[in-house]
N, C-alpha and C positions, 0 to 999 in steps of 0.2 A: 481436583481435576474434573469428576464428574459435573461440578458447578458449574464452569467454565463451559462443558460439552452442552450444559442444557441451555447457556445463555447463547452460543454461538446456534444453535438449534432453531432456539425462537425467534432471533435475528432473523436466520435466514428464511424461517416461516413466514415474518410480518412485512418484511417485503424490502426494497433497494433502492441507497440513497433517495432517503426521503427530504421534501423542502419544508424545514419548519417555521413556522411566523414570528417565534421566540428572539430574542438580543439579549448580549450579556451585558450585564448592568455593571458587575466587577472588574476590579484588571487580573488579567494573571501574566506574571513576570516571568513567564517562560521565552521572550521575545529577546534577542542581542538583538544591539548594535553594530556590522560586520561595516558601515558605508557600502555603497553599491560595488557591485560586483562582475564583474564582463567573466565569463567563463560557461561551458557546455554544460548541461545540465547532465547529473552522474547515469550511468547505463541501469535501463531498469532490467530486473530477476529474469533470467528467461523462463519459460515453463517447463525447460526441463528439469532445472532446479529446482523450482517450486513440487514439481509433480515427487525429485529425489528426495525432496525435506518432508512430504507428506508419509513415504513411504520409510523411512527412517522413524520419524517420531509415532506409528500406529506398526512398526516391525515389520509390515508386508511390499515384502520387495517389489519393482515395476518389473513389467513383462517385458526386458530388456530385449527378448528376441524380435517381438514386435515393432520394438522402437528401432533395431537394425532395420528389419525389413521394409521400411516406410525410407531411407536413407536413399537418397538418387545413386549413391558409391554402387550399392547392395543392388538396388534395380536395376542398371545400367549392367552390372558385372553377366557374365555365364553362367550356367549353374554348375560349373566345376569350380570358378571363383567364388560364389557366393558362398559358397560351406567355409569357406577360408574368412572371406569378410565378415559372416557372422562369427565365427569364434572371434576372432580379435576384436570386433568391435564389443563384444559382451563380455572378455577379458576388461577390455577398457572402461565400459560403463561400471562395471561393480568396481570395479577399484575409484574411479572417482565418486562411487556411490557411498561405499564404505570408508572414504577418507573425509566427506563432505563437513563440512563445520555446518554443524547444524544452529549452533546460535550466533552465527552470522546473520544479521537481518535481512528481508525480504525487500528488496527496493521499488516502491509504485508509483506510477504517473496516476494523477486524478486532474478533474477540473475543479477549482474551488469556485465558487460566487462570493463574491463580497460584499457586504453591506459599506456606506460612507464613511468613513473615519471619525471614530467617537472620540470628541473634544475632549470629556469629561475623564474617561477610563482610559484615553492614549493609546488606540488601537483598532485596529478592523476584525468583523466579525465575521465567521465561514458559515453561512447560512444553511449550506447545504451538507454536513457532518451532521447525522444522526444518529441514532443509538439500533438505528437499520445500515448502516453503511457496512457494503462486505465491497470487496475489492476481487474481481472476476480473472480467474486465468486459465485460458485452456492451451494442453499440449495432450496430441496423439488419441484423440476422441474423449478424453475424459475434462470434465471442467471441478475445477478447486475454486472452494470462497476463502480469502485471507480477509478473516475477520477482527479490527482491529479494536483491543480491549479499551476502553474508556474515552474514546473519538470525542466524546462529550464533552472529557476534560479540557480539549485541545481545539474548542472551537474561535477560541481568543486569539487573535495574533496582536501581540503587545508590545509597543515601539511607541516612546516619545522624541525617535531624533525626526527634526524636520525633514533632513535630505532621504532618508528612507523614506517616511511619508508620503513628502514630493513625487518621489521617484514610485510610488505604488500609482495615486491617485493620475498622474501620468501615465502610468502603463494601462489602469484603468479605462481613463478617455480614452486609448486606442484598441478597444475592442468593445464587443458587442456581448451586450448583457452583465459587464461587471465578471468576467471571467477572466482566472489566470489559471497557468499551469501548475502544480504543485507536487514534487518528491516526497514521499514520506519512506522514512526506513521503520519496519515493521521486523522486529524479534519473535520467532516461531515460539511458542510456548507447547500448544498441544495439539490434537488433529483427531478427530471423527469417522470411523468406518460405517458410519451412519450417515447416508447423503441423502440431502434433504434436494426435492423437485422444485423447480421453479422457472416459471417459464415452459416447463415442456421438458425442462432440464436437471440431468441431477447433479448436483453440487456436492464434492467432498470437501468441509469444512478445517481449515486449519485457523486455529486461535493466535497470535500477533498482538505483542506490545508495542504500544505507539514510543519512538526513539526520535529521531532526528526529523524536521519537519522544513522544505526548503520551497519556499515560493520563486516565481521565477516569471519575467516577461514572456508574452504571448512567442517569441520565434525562437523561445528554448535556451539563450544565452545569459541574459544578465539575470543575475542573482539580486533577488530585491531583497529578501527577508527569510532570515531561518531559527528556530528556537535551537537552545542549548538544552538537550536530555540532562546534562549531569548538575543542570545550574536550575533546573525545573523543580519549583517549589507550590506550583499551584496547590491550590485550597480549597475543595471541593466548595467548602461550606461558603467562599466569596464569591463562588460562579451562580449569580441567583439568573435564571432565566425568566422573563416574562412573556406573555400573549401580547 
């Protein structure tokens, strides 16, 4: 665990979603086959869950009173109401706090960039997944980095069916810069009561294994391309990257 706390540390020291010049030369078979897909892309994590999964896995509960008091219910009420709103609302919050499944994954919107479709290795490449990639959440003045473990491994998206292909390099043409939307569910492992500055900013880091990985056209509905976790067999030693 300490390992983990020092790598998420350095990450968030060296800096955010970095663009690197590198391409993977191998395939990694972590890519289905689903054929295209019309459907809403799944709801991302709000931060108040993020903020309740931070304080679960480092023991120190949230200042639930504060989080009442910030609530329009709580503002708008009297202050003969508001003693009443705040307890139940802080009845409420610990109990969903203390019921919360904590290895339930984290679910994030990012933007990927993609490089051209590699002929050779049957896939596109995320250009922009670095071994700096943290994933930003702020709720109620505090900001969390969900740091996601081995990003590196997962910079392959690997599909030999044409109509997926098709149906990327299409979605591609219609936007600017080689940009699509992307889901990734991230599994909470560990978290840092050590919050690293950045920006001006302090970040409490929570550590996240990469799980389910869902690209998607540019207006959030059809589903182009998603890896299987349970069918992911990648090979570190086949991902050679070059300059």
């Amino acid at each position: 665990m300490k390992k983990i706390i020092r790598i998420m540390i350095l990450v968030l020291c060296c800096g955010v979603c970095g663009l690197p010049s590198s391409r993977a030369r191998a395939q990694d078979d972590s890519g289905i086959s689903m054929g295209i897909q019309v459907m809403n892309e799944p709801m991302v994590t709000d931060g108040a869950t993020v903020a309740m999964v931070f304080g679960r896995l480092t023991g120190q509960e949230p200042d639930f009173s504060s989080w009442v008091e910030q609530m329009p219910e709580y503002q708008n009420a009297t202050p003969f109401e508001q003693s009443s709103i705040e307890t139940n609302k802080i009845h409420d919050l610990r109990n969903t706090y203390y019921t919360l499944d904590i290895t339930a994954p984290l679910i994030v919107k990012t933007q990927v960039k993609l490089t051209p479709y590699d002929t050779t290795n049957h896939g596109f490449f995320v250009s922009n997944f670095t071994r700096f990639t943290f994933f930003p959440v702020q709720y109620e003045g505090k900001f969390y980095a969900i740091v996601p473990q081995g990003i590196m491994d997962k910079q392959f998206l690997a599909t030999s069916d044409a109509t997926v292909v098709g149906a990327i390099e299409q979605a591609l043409a219609n936007t600017k810069d080689d940009i699509l939307p992307m889901m990734l569910y991230l599994k909470p492992v560990t978290a840092s009561l050590h919050p690293v500055s950045i920006g001006g900013k302090q970040y409490w880091p929570i550590a996240a294994d990469v799980g389910k990985m869902m690209l998607f056209t540019s207006d959030d509905q059809t589903l182009l391309w998603k890896s299987d976790a349970d069918k992911d067999k990648t090979n570190q030693n086949l991902l050679n990257l070059y300059q």
